[in-house]
N, CA, C and O atoms as CSV, one atom per row, in Angstrom:
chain,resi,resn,atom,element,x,y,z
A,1,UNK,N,N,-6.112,-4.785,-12.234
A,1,UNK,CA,C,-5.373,-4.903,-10.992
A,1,UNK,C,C,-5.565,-6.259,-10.321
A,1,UNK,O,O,-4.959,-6.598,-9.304
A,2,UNK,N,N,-6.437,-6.991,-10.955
A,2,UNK,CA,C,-6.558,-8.572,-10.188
A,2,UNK,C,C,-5.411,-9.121,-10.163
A,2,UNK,O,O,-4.714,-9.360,-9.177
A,3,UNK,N,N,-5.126,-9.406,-11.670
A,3,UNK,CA,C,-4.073,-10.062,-11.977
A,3,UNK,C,C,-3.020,-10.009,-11.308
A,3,UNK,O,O,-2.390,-10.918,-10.768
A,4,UNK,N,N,-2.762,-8.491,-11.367
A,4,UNK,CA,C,-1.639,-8.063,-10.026
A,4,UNK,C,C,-1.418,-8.221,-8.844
A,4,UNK,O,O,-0.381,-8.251,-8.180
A,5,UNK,N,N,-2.324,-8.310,-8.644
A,5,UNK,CA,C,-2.896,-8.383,-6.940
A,5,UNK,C,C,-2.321,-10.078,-6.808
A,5,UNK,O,O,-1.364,-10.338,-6.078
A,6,UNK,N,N,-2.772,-10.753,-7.309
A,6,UNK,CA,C,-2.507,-12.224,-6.887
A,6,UNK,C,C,-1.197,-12.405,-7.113
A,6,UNK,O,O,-0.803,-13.087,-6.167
A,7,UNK,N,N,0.153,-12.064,-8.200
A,7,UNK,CA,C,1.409,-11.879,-8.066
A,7,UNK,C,C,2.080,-11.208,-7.039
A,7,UNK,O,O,3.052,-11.693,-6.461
A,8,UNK,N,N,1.472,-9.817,-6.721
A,8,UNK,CA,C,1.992,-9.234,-5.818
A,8,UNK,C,C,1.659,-10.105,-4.333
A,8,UNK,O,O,2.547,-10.064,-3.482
A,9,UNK,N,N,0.764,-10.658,-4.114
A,9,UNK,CA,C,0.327,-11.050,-3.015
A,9,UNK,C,C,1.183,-12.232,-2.640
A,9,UNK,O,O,1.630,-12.224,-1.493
A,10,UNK,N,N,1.497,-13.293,-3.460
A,10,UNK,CA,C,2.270,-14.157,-3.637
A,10,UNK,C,C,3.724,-13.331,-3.377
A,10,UNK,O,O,3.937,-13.741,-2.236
A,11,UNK,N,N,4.833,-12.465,-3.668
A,11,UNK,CA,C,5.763,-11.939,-3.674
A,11,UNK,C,C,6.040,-10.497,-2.340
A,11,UNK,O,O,7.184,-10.178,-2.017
A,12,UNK,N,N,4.767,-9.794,-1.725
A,12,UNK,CA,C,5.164,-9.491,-0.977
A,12,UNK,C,C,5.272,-10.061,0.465
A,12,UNK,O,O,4.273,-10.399,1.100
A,13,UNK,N,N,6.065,-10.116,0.766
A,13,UNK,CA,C,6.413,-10.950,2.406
A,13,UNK,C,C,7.475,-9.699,3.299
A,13,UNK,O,O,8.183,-8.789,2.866
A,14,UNK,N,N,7.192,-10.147,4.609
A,14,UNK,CA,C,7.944,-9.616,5.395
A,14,UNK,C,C,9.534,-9.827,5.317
A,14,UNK,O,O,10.337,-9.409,6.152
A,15,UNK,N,N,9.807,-10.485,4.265
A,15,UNK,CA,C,11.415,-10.535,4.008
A,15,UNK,C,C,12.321,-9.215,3.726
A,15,UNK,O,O,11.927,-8.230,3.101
A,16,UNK,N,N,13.452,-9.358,4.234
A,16,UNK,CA,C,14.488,-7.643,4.427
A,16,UNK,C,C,14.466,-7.476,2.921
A,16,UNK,O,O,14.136,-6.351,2.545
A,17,UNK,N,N,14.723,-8.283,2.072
A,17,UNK,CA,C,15.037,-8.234,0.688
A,17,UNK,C,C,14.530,-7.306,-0.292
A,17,UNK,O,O,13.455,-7.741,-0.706
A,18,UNK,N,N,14.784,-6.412,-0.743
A,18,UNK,CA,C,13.572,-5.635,-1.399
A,18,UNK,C,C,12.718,-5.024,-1.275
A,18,UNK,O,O,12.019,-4.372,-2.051
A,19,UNK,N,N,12.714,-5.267,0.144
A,19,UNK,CA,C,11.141,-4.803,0.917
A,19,UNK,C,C,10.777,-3.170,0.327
A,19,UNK,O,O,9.623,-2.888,0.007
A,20,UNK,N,N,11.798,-2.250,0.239
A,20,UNK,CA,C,10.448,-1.170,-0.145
A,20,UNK,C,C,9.965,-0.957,-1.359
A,20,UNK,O,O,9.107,-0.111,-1.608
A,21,UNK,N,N,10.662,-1.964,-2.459
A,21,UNK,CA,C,9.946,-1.746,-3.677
A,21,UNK,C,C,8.647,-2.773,-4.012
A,21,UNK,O,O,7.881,-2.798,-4.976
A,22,UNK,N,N,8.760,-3.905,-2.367
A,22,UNK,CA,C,7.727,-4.500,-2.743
A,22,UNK,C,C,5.900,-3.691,-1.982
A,22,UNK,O,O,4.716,-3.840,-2.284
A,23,UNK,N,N,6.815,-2.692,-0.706
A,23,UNK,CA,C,6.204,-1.744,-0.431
A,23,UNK,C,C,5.280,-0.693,-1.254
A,23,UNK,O,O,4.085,-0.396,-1.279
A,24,UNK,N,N,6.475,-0.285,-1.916
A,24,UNK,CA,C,5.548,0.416,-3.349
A,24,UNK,C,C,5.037,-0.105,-4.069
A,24,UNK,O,O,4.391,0.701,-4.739
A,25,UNK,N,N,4.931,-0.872,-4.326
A,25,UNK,CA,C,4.138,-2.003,-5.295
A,25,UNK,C,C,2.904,-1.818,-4.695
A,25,UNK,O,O,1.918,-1.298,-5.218
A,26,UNK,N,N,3.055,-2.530,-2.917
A,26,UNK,CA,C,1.543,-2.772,-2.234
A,26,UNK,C,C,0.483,-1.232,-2.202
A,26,UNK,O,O,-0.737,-1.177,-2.050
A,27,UNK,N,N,1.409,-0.165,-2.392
A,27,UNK,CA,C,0.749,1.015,-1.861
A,27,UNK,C,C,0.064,0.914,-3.222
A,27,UNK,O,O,-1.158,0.793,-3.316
A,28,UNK,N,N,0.967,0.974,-4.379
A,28,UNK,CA,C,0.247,1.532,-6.239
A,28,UNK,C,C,-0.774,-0.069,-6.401
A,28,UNK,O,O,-1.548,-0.125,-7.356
A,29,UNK,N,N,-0.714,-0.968,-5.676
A,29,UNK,CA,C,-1.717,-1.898,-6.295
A,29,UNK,C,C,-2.975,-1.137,-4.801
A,29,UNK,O,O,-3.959,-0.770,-5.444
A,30,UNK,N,N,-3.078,-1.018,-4.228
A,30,UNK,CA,C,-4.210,-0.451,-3.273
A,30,UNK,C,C,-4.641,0.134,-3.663
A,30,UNK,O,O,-5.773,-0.215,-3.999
A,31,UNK,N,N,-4.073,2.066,-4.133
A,31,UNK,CA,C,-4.328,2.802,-4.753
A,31,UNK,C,C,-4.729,2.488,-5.614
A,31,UNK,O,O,-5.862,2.954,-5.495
A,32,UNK,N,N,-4.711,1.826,-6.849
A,32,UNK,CA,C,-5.368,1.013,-8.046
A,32,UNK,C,C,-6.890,0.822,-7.524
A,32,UNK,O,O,-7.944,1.280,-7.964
A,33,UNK,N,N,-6.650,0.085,-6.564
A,33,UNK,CA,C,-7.843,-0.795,-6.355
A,33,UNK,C,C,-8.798,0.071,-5.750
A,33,UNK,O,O,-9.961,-0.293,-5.927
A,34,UNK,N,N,-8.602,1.380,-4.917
A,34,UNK,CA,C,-9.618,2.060,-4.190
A,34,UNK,C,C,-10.114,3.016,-5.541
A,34,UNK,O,O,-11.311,3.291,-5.616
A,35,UNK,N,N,-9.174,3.515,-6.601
A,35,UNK,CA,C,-9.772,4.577,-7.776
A,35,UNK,C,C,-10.567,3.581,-8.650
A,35,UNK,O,O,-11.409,4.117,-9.371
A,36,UNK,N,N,-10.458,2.140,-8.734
A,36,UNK,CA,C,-11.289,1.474,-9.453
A,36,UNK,C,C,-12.522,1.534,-8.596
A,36,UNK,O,O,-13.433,2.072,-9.225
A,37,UNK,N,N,-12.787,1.263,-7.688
A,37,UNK,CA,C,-13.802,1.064,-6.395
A,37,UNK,C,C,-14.768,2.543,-6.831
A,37,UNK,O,O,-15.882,2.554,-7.354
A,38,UNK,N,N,-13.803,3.888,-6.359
A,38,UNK,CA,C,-14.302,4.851,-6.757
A,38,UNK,C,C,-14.782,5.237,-8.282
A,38,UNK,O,O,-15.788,5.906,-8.517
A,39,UNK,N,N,-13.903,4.708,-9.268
A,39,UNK,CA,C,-14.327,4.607,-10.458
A,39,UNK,C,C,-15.817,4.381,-10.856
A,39,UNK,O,O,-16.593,5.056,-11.532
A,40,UNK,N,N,-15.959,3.048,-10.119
A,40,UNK,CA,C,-17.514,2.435,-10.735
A,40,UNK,C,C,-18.550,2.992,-9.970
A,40,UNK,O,O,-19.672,3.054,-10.471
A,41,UNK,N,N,-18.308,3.488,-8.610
A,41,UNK,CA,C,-19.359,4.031,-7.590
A,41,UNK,C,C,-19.798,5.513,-8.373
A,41,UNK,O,O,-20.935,5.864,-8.688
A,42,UNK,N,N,-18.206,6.424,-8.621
A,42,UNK,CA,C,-18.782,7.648,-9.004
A,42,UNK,C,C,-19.055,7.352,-10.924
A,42,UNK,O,O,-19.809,8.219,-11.367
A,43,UNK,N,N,-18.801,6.804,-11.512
A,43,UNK,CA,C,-18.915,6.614,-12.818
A,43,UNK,C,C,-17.823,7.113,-13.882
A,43,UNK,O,O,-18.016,7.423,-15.057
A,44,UNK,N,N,-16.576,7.106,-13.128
A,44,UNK,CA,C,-15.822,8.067,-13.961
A,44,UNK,C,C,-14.446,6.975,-13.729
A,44,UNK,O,O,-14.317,6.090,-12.883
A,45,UNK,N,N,-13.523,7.399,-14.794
A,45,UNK,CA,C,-11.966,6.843,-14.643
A,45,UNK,C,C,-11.063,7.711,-14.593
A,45,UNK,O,O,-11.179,8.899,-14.895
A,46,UNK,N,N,-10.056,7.122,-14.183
A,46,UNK,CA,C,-8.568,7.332,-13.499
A,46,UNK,C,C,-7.664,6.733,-14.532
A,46,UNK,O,O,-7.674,5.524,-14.763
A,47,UNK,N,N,-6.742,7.731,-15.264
A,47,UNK,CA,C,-5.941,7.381,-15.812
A,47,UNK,C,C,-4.934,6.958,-15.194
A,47,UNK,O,O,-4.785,7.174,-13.991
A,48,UNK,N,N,-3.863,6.118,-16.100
A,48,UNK,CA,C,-2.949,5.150,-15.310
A,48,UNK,C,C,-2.016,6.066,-14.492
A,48,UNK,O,O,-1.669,5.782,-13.346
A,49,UNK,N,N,-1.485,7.598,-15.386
A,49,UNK,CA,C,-0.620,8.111,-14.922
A,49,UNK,C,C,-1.282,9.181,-12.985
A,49,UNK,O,O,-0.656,9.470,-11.965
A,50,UNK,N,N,-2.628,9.382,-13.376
A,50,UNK,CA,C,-3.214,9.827,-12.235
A,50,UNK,C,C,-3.295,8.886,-11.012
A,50,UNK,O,O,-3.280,9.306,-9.855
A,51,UNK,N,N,-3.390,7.470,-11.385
A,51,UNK,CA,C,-3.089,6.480,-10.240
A,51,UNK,C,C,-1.604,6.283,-9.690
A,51,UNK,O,O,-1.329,6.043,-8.514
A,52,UNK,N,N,-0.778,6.412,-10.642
A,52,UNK,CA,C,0.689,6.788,-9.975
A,52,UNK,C,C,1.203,7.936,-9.621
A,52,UNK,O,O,2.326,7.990,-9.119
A,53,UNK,N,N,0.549,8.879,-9.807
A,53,UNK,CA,C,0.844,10.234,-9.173
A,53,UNK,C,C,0.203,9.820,-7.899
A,53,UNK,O,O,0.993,9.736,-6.959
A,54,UNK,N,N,-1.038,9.542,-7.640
A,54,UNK,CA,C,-1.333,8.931,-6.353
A,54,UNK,C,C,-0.612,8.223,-5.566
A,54,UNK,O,O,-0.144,8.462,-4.453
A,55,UNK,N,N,-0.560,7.272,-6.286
A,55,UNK,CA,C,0.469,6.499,-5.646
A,55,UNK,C,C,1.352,6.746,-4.750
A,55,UNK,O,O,1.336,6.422,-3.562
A,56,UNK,N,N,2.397,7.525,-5.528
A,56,UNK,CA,C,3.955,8.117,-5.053
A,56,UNK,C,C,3.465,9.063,-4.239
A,56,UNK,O,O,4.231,9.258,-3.295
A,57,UNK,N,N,2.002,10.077,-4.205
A,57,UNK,CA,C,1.726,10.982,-3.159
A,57,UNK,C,C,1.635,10.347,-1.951
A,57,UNK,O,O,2.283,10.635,-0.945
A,58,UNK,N,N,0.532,9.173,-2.104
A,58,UNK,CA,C,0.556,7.999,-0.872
A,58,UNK,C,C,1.895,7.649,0.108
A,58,UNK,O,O,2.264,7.827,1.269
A,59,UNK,N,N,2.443,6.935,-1.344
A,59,UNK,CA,C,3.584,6.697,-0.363
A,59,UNK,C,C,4.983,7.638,0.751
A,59,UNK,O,O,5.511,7.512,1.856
A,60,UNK,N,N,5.046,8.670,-0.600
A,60,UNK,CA,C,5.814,9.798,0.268
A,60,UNK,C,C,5.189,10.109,1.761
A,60,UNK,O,O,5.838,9.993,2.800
A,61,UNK,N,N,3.715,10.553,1.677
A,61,UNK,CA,C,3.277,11.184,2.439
A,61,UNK,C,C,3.287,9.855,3.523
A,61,UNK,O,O,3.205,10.229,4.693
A,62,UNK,N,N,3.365,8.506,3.358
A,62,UNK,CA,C,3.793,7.713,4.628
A,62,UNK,C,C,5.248,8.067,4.967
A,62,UNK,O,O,5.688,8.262,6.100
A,63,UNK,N,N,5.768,8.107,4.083
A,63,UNK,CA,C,7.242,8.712,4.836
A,63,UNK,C,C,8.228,7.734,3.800
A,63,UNK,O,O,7.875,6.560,3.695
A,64,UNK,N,N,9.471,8.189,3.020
A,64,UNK,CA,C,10.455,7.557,2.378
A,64,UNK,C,C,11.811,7.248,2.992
A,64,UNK,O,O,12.471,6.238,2.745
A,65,UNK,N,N,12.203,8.371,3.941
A,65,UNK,CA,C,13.303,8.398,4.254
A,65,UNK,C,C,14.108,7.209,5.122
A,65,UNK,O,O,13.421,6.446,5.802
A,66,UNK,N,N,14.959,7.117,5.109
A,66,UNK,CA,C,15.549,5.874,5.309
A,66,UNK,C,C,14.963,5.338,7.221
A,66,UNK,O,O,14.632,4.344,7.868
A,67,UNK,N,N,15.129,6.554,7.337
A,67,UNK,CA,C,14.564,5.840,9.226
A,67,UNK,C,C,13.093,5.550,9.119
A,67,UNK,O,O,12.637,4.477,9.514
A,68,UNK,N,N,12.252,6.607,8.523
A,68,UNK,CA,C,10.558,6.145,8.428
A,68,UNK,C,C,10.616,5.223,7.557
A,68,UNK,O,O,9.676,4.482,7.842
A,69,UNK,N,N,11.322,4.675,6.369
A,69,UNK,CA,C,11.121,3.184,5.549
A,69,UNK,C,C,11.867,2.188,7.078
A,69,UNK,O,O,10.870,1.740,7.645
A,70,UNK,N,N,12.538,1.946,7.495
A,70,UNK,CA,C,12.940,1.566,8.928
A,70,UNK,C,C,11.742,1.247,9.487
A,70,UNK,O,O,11.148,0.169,9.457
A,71,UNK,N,N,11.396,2.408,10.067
A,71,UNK,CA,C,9.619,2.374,10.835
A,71,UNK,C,C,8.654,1.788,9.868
A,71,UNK,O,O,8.040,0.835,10.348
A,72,UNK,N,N,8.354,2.082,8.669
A,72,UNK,CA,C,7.161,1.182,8.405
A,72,UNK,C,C,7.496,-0.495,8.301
A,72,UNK,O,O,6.607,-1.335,8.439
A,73,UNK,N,N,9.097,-0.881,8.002
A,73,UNK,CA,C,9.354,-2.526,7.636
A,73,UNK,C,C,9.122,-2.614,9.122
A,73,UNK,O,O,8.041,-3.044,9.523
A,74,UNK,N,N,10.130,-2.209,10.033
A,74,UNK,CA,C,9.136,-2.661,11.332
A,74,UNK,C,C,7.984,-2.868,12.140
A,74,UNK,O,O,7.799,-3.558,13.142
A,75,UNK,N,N,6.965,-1.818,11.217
A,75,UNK,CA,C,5.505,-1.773,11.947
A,75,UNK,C,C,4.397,-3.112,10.553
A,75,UNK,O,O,3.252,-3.563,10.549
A,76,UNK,N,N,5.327,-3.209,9.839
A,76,UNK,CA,C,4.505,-4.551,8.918
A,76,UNK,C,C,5.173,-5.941,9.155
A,76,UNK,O,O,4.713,-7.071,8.991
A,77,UNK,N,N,6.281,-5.561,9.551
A,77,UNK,CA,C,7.089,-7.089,10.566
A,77,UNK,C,C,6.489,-7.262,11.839
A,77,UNK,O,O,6.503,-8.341,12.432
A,78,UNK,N,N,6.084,-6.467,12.173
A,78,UNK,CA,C,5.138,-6.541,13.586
A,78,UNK,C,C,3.702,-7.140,13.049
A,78,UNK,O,O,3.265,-8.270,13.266
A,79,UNK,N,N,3.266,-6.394,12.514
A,79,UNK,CA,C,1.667,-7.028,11.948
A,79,UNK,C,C,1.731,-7.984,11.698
A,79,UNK,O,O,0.954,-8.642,12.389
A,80,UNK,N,N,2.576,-8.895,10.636
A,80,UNK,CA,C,2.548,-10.321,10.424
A,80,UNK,C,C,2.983,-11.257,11.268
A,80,UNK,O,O,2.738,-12.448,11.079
A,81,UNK,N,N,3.742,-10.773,12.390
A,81,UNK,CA,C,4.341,-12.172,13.259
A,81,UNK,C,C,2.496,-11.939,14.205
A,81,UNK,O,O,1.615,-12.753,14.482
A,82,UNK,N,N,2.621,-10.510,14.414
A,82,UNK,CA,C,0.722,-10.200,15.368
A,82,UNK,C,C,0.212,-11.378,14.832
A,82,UNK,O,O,0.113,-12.384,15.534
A,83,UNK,N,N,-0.221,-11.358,13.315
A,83,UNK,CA,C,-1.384,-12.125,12.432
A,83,UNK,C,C,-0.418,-13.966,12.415
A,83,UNK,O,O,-1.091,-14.996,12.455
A,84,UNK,N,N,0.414,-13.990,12.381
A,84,UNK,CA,C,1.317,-15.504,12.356
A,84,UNK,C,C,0.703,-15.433,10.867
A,84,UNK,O,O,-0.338,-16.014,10.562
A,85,UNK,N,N,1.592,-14.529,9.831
A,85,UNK,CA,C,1.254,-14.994,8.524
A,85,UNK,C,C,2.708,-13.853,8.030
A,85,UNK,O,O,3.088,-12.831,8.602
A,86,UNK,N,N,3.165,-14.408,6.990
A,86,UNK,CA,C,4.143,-13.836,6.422
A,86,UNK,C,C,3.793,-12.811,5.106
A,86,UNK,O,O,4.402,-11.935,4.491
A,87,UNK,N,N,3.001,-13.185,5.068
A,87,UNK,CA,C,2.406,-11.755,3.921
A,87,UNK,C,C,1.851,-10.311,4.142
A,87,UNK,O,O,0.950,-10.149,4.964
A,88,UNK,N,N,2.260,-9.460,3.572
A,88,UNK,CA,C,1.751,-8.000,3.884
A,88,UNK,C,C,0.660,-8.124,3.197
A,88,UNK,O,O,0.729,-8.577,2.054
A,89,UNK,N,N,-0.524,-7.760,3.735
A,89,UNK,CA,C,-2.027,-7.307,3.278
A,89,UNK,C,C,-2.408,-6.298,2.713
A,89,UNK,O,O,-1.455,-5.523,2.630
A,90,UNK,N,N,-3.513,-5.790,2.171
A,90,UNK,CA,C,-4.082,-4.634,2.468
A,90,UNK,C,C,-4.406,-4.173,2.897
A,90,UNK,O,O,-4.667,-3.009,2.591
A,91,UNK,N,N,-4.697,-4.805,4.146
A,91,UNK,CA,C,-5.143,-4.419,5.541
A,91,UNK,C,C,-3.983,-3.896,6.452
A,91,UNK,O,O,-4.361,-3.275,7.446
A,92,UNK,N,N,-2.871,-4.017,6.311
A,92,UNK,CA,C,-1.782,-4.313,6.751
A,92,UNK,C,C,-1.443,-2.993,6.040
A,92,UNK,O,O,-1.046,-2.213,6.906
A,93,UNK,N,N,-1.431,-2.325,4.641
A,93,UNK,CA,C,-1.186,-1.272,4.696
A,93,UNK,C,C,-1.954,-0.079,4.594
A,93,UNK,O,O,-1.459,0.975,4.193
A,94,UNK,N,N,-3.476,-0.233,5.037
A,94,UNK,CA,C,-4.509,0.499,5.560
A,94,UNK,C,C,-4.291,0.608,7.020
A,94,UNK,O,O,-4.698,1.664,7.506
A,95,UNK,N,N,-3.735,-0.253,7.845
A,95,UNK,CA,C,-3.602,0.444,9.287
A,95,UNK,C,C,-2.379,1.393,9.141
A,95,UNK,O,O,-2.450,2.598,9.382
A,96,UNK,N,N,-1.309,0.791,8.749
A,96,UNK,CA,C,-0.140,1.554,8.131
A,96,UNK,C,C,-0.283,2.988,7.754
A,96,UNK,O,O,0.757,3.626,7.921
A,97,UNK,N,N,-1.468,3.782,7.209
A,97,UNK,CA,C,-1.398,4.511,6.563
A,97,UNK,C,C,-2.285,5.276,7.667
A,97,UNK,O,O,-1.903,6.435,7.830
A,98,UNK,N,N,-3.517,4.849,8.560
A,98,UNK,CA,C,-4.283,5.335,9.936
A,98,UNK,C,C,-3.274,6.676,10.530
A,98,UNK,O,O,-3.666,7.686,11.114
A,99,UNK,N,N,-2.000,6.331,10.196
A,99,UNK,CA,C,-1.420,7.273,11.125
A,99,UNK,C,C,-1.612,9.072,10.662
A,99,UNK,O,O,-1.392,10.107,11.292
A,100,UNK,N,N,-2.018,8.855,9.556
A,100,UNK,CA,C,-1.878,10.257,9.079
A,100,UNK,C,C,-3.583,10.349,8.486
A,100,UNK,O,O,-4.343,9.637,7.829
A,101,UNK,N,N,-3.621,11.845,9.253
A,101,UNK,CA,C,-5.048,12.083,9.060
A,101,UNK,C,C,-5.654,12.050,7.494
A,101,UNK,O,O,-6.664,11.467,7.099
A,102,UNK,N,N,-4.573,12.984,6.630
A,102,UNK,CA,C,-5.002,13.354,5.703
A,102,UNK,C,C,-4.978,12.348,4.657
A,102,UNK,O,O,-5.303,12.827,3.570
A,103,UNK,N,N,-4.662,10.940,4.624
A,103,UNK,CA,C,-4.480,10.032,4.080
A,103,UNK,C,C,-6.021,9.170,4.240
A,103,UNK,O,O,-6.945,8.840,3.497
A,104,UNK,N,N,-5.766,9.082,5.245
A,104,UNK,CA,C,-7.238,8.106,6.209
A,104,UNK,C,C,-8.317,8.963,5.418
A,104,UNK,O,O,-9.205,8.335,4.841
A,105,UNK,N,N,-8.309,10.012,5.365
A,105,UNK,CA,C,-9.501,10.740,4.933
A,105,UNK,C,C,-9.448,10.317,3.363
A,105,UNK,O,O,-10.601,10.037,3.033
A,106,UNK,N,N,-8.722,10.191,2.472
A,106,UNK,CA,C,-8.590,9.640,1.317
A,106,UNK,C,C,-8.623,8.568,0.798
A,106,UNK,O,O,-8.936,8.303,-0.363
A,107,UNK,N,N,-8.108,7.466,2.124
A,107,UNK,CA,C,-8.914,6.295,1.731
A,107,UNK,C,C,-10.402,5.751,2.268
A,107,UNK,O,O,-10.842,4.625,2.036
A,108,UNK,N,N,-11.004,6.674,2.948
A,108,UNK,CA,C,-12.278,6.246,3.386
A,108,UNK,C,C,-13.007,6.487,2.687
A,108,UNK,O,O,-14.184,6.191,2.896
């Protein structure tokens, strides 16, 4: 997921263009990165297809539908003009995700 991470990081921006597939991208490279985290702490792996079932649980459960994808490009267009930086973070979609209990509890 390094590798990824530095493409994706480079390519996601607050631009209208694409934005929720670069959205999903940011959620399945996070998710990546917290089951690797958990991986080495608990000693065990995550197959690729169990990290994208995650994934897509992640992201649904932020919300898909056309007004909540609406609400999240607006609440990460807000964060970056906040931060004066044009890139979506991981941080950026860890507050993003604060809103829902049962999520927060999954990435902590």
């Amino acid at each position: 997921y390094a590798r990824a991470g530095a493409a994706l990081r480079r390519e996601l921006t607050c631009a209208p263009l694409g934005w929720l597939q670069r959205l999903k991208a940011a959620v399945h490279y996070t998710v990546g990165c917290l089951c690797q985290d958990v991986a080495e702490d608990k000693e065990l792996q995550f197959s690729r297809q169990t990290v994208a079932a995650i994934s897509e649980i992640t992201f649904r459960q932020c919300g898909t539908s056309l007004n909540v994808g609406k609400h999240m490009k607006v609440n990460f267009s807000i964060l970056c003009r906040h931060a004066k930086r044009s890139t979506v973070t991981l941080e950026d979609v860890k507050l993003l995700a604060r809103r829902s209990s049962s999520l927060v509890r999954l990435l902590s």
